[in-house]
VOPAGU-2260 file (C-alpha; in pm, 1 decimal, decimal comma):
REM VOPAGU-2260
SITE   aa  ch    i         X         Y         Z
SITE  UNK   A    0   -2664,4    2710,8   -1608,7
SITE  UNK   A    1   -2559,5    2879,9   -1950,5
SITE  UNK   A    2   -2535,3    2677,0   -2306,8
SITE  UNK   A    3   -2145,2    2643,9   -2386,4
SITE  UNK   A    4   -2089,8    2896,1   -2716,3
SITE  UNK   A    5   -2148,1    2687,9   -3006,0
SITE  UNK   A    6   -1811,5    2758,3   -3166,4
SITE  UNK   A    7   -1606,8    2574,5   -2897,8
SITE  UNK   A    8   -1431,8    2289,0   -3023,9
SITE  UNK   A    9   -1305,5    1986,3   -2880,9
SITE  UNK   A   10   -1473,3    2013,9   -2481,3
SITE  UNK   A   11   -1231,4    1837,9   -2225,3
SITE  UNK   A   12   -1338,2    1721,3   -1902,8
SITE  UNK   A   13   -1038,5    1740,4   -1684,8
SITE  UNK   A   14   -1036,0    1581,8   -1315,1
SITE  UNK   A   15    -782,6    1674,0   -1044,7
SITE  UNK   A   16    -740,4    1454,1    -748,3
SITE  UNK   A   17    -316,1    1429,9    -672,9
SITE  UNK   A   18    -347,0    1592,2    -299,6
SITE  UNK   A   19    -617,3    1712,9    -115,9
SITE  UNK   A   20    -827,5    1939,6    -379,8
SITE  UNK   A   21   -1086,2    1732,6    -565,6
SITE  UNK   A   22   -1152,7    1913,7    -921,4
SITE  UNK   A   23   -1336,1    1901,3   -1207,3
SITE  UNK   A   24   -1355,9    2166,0   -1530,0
SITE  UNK   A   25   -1467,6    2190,0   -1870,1
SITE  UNK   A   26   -1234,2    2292,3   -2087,9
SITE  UNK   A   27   -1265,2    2380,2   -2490,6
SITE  UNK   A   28   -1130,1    2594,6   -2784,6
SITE  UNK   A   29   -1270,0    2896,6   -2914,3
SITE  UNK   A   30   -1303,1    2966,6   -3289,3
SITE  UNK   A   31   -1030,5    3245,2   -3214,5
SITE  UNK   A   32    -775,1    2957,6   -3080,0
SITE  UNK   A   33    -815,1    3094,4   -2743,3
SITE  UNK   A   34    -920,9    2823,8   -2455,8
SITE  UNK   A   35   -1219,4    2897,4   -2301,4
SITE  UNK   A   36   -1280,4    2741,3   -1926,0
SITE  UNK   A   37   -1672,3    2640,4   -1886,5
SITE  UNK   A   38   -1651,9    2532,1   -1575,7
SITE  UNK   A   39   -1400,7    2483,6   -1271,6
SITE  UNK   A   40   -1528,8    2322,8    -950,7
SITE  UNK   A   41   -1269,7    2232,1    -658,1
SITE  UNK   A   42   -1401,0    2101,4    -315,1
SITE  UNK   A   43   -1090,5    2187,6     -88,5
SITE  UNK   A   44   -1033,5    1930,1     203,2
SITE  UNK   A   45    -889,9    2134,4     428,6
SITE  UNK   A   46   -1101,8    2082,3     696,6
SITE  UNK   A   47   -1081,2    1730,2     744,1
SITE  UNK   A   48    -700,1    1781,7     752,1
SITE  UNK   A   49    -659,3    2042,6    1004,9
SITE  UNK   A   50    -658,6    1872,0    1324,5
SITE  UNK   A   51    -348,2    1714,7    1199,7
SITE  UNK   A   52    -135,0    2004,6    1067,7
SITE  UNK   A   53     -78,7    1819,4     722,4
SITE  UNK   A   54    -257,0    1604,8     462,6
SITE  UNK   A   55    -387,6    1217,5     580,9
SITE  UNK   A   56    -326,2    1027,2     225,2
SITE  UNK   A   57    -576,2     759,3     386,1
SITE  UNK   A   58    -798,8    1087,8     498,6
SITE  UNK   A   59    -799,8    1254,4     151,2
SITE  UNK   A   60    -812,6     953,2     -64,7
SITE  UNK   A   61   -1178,0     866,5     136,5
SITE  UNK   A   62   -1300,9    1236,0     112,1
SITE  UNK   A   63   -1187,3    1212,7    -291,9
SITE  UNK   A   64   -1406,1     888,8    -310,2
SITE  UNK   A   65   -1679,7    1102,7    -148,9
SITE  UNK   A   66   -1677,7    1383,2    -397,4
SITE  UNK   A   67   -1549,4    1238,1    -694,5
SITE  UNK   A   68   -1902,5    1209,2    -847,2
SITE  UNK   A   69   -2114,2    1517,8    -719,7
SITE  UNK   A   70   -1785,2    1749,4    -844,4
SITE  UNK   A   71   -1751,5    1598,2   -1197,6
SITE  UNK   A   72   -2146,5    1654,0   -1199,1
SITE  UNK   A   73   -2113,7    1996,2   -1046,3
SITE  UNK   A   74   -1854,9    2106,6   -1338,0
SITE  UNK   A   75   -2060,1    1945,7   -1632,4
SITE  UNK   A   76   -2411,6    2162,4   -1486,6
SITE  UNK   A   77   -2126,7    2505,4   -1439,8
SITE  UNK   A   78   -2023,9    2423,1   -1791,4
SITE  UNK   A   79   -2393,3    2401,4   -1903,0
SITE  UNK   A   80   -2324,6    2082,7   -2109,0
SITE  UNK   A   81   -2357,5    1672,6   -2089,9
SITE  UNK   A   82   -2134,5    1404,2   -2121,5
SITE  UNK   A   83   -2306,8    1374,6   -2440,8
SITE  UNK   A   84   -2107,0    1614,4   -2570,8
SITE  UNK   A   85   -1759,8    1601,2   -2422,4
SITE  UNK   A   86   -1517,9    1476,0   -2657,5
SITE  UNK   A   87   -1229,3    1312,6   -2430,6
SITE  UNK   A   88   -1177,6    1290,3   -2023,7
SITE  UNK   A   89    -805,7    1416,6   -1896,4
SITE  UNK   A   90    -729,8    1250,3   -1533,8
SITE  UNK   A   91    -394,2    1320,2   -1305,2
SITE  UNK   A   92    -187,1    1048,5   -1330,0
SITE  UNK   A   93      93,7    1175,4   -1098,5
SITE  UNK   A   94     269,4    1288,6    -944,4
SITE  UNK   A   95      79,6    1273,5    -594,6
SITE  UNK   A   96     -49,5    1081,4    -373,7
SITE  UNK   A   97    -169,4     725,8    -494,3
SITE  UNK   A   98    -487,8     668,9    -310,5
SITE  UNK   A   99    -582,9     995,4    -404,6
SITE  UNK   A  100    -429,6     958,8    -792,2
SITE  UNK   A  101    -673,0     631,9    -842,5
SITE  UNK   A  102    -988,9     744,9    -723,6
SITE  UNK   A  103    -931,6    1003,3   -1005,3
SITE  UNK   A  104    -799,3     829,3   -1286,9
SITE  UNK   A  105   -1059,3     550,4   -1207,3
SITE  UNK   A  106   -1329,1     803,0   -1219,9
SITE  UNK   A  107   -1206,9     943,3   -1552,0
SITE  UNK   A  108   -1151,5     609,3   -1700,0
SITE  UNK   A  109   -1455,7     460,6   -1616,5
SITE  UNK   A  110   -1659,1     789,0   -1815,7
SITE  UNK   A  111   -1432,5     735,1   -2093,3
SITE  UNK   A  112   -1525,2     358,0   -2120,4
SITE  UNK   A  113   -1910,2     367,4   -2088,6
SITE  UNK   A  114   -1893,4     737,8   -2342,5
SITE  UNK   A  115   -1614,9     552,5   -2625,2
SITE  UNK   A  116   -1399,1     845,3   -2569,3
SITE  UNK   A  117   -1033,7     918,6   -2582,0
SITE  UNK   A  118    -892,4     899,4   -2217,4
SITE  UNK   A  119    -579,2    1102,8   -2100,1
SITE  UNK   A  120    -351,5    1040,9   -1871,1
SITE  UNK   A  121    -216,1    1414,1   -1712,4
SITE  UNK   A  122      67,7    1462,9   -1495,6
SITE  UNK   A  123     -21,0    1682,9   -1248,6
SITE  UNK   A  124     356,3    1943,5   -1333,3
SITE  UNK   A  125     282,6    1990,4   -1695,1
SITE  UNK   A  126    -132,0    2122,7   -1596,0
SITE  UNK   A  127      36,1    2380,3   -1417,0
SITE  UNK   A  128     328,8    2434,4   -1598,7
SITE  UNK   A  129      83,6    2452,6   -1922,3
SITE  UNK   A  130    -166,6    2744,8   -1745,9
SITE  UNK   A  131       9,1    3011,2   -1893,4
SITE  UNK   A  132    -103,8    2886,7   -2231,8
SITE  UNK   A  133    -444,0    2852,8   -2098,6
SITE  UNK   A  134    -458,3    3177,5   -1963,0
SITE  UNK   A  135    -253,8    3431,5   -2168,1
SITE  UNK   A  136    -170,3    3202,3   -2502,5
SITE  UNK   A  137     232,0    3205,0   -2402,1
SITE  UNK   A  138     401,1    3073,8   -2706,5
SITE  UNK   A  139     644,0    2767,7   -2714,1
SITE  UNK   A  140     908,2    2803,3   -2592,7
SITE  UNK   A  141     905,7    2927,4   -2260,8
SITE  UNK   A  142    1053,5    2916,2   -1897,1
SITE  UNK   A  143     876,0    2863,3   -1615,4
SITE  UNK   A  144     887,1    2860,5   -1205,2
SITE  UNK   A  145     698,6    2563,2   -1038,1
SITE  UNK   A  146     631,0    2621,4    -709,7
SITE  UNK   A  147     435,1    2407,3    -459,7
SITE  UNK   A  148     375,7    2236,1    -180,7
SITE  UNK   A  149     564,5    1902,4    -311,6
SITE  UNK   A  150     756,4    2117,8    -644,6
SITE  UNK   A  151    1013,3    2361,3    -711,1
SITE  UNK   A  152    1190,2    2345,2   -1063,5
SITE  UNK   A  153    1273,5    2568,9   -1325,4
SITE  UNK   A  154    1171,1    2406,3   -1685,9
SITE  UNK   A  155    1204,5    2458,1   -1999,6
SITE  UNK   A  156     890,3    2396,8   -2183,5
SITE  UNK   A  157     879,5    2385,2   -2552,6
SITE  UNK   A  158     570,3    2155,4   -2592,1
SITE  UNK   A  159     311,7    1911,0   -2478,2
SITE  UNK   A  160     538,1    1677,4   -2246,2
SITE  UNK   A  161     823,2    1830,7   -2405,8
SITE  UNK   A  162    1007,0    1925,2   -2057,0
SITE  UNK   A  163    1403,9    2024,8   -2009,0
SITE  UNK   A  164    1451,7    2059,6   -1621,5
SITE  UNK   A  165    1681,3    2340,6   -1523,5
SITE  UNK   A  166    1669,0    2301,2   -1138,0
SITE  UNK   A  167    1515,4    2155,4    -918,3
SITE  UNK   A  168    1493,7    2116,5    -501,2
SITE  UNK   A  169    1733,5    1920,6    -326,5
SITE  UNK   A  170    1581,3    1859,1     -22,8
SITE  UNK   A  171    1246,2    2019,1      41,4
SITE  UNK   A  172    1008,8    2244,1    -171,2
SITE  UNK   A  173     931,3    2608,4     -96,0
SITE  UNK   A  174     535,1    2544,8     -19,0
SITE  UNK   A  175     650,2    2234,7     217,0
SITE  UNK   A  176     920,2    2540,4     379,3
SITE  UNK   A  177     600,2    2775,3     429,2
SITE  UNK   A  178     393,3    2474,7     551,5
SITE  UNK   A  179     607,1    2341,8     828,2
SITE  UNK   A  180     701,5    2701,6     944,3
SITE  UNK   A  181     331,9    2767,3     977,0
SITE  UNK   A  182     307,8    2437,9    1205,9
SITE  UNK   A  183     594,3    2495,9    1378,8
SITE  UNK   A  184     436,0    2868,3    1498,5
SITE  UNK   A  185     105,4    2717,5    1595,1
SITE  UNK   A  186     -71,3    2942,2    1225,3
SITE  UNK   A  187    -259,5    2665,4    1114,4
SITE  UNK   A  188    -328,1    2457,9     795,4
SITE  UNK   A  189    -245,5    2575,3     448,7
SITE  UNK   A  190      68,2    2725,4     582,4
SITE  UNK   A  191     152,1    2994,2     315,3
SITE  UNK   A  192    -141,8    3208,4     327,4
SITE  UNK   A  193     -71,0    3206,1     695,6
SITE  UNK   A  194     229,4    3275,8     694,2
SITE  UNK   A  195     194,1    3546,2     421,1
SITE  UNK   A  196     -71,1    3717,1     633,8
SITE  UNK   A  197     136,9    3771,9     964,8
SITE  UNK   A  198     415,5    3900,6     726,1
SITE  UNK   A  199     212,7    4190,0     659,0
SITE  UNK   A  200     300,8    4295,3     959,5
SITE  UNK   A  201     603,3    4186,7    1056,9
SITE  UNK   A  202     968,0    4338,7    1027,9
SITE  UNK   A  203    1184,7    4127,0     751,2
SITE  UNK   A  204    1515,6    4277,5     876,1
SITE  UNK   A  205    1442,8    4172,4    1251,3
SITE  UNK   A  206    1606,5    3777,9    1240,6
SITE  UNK   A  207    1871,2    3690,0    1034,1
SITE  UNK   A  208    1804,8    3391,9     801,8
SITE  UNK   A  209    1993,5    3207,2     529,8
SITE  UNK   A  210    1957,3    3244,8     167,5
SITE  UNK   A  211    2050,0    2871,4      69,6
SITE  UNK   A  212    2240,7    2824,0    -273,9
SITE  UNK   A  213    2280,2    3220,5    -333,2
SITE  UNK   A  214    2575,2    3217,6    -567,5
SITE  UNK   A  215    2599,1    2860,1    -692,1
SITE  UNK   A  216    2610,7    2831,0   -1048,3
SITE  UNK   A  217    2424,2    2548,0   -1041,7
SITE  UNK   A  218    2018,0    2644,3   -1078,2
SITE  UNK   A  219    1893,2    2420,9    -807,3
SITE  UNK   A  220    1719,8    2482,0    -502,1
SITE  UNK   A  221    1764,1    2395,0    -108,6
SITE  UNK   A  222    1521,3    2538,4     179,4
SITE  UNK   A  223    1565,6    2257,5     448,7
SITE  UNK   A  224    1847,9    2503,8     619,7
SITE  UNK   A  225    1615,5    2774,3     612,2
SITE  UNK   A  226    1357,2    2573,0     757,9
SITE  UNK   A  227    1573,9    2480,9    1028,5
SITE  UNK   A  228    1702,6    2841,0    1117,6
SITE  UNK   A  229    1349,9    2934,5    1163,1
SITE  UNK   A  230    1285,8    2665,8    1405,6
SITE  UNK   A  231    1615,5    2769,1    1582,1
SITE  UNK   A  232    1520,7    3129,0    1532,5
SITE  UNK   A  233    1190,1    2997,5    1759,1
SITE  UNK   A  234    1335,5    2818,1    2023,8
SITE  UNK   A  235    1580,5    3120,4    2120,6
SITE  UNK   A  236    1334,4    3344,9    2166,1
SITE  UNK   A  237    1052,8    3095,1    2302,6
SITE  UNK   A  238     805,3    3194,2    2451,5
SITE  UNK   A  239     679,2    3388,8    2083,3
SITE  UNK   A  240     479,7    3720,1    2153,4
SITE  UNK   A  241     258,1    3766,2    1858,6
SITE  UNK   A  242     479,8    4077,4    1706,3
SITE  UNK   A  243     792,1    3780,6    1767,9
SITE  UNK   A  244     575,1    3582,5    1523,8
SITE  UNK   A  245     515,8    3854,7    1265,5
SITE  UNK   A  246     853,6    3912,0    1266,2
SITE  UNK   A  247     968,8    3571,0    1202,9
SITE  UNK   A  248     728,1    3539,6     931,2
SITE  UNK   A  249     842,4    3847,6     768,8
SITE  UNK   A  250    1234,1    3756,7     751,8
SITE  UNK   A  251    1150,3    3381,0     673,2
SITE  UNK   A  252     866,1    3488,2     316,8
SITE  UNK   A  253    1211,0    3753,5     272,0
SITE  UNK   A  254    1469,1    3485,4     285,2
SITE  UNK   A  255    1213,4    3262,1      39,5
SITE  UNK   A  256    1151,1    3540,2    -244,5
SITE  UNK   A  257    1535,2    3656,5    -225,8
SITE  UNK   A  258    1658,5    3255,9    -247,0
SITE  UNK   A  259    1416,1    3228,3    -538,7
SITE  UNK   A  260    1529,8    3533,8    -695,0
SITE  UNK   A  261    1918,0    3475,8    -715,7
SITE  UNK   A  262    1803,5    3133,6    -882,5
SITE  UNK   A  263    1585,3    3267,8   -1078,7
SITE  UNK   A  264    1807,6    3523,1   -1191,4
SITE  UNK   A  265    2066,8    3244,2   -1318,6
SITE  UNK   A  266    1837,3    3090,6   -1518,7
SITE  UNK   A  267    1742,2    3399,5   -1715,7
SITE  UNK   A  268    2099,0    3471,4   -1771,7
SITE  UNK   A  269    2041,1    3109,3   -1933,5
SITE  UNK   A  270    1749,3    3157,2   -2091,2
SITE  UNK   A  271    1866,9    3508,2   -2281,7
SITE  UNK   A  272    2221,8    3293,6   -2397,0
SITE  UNK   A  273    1995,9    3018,6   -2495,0
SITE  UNK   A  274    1765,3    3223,1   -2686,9
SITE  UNK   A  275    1954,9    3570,6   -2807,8
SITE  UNK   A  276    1777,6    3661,6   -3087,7
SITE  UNK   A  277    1373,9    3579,3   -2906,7
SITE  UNK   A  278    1167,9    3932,9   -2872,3
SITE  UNK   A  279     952,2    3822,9   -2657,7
SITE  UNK   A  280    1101,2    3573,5   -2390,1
SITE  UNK   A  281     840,3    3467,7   -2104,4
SITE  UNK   A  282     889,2    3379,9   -1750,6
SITE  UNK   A  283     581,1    3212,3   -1622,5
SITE  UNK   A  284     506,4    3150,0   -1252,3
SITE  UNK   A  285     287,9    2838,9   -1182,2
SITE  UNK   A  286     154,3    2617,8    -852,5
SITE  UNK   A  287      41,2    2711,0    -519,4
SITE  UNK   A  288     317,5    2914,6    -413,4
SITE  UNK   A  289     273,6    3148,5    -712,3
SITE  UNK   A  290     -19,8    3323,0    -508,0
SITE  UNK   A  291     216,8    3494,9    -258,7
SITE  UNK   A  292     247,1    3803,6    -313,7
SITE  UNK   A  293     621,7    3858,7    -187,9
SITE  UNK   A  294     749,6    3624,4    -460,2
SITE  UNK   A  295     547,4    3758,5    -719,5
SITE  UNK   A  296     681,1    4090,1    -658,0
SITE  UNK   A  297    1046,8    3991,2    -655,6
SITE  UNK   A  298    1007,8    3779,9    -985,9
SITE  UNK   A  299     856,0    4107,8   -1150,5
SITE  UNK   A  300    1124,4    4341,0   -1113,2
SITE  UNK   A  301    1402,7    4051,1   -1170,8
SITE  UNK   A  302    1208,8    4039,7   -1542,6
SITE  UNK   A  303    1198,2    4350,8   -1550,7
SITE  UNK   A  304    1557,3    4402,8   -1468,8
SITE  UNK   A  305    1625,5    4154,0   -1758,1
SITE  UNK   A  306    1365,2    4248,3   -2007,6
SITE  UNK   A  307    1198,6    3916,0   -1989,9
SITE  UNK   A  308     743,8    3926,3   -1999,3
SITE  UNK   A  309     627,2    3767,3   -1674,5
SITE  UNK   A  310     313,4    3600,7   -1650,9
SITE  UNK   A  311     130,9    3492,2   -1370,2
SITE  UNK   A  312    -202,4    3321,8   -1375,4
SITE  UNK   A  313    -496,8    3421,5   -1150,0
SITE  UNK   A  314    -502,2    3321,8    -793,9
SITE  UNK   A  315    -765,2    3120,1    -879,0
SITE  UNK   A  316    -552,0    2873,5   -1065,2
SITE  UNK   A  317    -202,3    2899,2    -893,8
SITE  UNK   A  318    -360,8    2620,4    -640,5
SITE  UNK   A  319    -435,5    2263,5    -778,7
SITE  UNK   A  320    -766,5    2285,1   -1018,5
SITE  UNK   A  321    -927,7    2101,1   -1313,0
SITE  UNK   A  322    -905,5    2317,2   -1533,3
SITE  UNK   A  323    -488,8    2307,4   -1584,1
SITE  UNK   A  324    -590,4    1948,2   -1648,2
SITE  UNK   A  325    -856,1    1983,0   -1872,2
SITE  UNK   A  326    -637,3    2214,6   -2075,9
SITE  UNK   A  327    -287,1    1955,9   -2066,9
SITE  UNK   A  328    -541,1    1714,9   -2178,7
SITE  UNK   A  329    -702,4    1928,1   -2488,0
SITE  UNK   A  330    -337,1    2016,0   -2607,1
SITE  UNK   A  331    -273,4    1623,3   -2635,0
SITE  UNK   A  332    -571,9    1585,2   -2777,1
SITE  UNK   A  333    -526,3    1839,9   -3037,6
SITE  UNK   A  334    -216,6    1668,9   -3139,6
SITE  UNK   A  335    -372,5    1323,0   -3159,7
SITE  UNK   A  336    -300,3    1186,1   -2860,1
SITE  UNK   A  337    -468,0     972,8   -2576,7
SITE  UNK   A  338    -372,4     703,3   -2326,4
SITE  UNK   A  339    -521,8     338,2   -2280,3
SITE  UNK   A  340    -821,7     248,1   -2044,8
SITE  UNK   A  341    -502,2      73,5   -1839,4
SITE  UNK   A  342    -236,5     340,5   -1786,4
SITE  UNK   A  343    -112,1     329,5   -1450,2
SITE  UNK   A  344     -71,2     607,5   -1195,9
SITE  UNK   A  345     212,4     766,4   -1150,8
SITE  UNK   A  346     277,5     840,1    -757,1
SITE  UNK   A  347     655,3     932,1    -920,3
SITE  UNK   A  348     649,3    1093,5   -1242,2
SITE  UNK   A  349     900,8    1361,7   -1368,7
SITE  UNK   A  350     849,8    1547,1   -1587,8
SITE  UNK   A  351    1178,5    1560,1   -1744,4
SITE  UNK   A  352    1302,3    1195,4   -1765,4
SITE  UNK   A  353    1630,7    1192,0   -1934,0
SITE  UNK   A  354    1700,4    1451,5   -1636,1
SITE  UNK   A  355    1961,6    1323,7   -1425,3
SITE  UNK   A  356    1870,1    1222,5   -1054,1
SITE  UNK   A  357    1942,5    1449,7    -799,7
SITE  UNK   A  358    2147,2    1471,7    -477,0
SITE  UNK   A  359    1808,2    1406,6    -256,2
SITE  UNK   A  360    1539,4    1279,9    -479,4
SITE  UNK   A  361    1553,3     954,0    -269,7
SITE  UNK   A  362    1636,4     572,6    -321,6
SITE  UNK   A  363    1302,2     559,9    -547,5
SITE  UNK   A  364    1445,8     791,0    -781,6
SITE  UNK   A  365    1270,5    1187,4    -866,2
SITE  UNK   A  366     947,1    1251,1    -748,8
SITE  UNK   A  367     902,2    1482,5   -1070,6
């Protein structure tokens, strides 16, 4: 345990608890205006989940009860500091899953009640769609690629909840396309590091798949056909040696990083009409899907192609982690804001709210 640098400003304690990650970090600001992360714990649940090839909400919101305390406690001793000295507690809010979303904003809440201090109320998107300002200081404004397990969007992001949604998913997002082709060829539970393993080896020309949406003007998303040509893909050539399997994983991660790309692509055609005279325009890649390495590597020579700086956090904080809340929360903070002791959660919260609904957000409206 090391004592936090005296000149850090403002220490957030940020929990995490929308899926099946419970977090906790310590977040502050340096006397240079740089963030400084004291601490990030996450206790992954992936073990309880595996024997059924997806996340329990029941199952993870029990484990999150189980954890909440020793991980917040965990992150405080990392962070070398007390709740003595934090000066406000950030909690997701949504979007997520609601057992899960309570035992965390409860938690946070009830610290921020016995300590007197501001609470905040997160959602989940804009902690990782604000990492790139935690790790690398990207200036407002700037575009960014969400993908995860329940996300894809392109946004505009020009400030603290200040969100302009240029696409979005239609049917299913790209981590729940690498998580259910990971089930569906027996690779376990989380999908997309399986599935990005296998690839290694695997020929991407063998199977022909579709690249949904590629030349629609519009900047949205689709991967439910691809999904389903996999699983078609499968069944013709069932029973699967293991070289079938590489294979398969190879064309489907191909198919995924092209599709993203020729959306991707539109939207920085956008982005350089929208913003003609910027000299330093920023593409920033957030969420769990941002670790694979295939999509990375497509995004970087599309900005390169176009001129535009990508930026890419760590693989430590593509995946769900407190510390992308801590920070949301410190921005807010810094402006003067906070939420009261009875803001609700959010299992539904988009981040862009004047955004129009789209065709398959549901009868309950966007899930973000």
């Amino acid at each position: 345990m090391s004592e936090p640098t005296p000149s850090l400003s403002a220490l957030v304690l940020g929990i995490e608890t929308s899926c099946d990650e419970t977090a906790a970090s310590v977040v502050g600001r340096g006397a240079d205006g740089r963030a400084v992360i004291l601490s990030n714990v996450v206790l992954s649940q992936i073990e309880e989940h595996a024997a059924f090839g997806g996340v329990v909400p029941e199952i993870a919101a029990r484990a999150h009860a189980d954890a909440i305390q020793g991980v917040i406690g965990a992150a405080l001793h990392e962070a070398g500091t007390t709740l003595d000295r934090i000066s406000a507690v950030a909690a997701t809010s949504g979007p997520g899953l609601v057992g899960g979303l309570i035992v965390g904003a409860l938690a946070g809440k009830a610290i921020a009640a016995s300590r007197g201090l501001p609470f905040l109320a997160v959602n989940h998107l804009e902690g990782h769609a604000l990492t790139p300002r935690l790790t690398d200081g990207v200036r407002y404004p700037y575009l960014v690629l969400l993908v995860s397990g329940g996300h894809t969007q392109i946004l505009l992001v020009s400030g603290p909840g200040g969100f302009e949604r240029w696409g979005s998913t239609i049917d299913d997002a790209l981590g729940e396309a690498f998580d259910k082709t990971a089930k569906l060829l027996g690779l376990g539970s989380p999908g997309g590091p399986a599935v990005e393993r296998r690839a290694a080896t695997g020929d991407p020309g063998r199977f022909p798949l579709p690249r949904p949406m590629r030349g629609e003007r519009r900047l949205d998303f689709s991967f439910s056909g691809l999904k389903t040509a996999v699983r078609q893909v499968a069944e013709r050539h069932a029973p699967l040696a293991p070289q079938d399997v590489d294979d398969l994983c190879a064309s489907f991660q191909m198919a995924a990083a092209e599709s993203v790309a020729d959306r991707v692509n539109l939207a920085l055609e956008r982005l350089r009409e929208r913003f003609p005279d910027a000299s330093d325009l920023v593409l920033a890649v957030a969420g769990g899907v941002a670790a694979n390495g295939a999509i990375r590597n497509a995004l970087e020579r599309l900005c390169a192609r176009h001129g535009v700086r990508l930026v890419a956090p760590p693989l430590s904080l593509c995946t769900d982690n407190g510390a992308m809340i801590a920070y949301a929360g410190l921005e807010r903070l810094e402006m003067g804001r906070s939420d009261p002791l009875d803001a609700p959660v959010r299992p539904r919260w988009p981040l862009d709210e004047a955004a129009a609904p789209i065709i398959g957000s549901g009868r309950r409206g966007a899930k973000a």
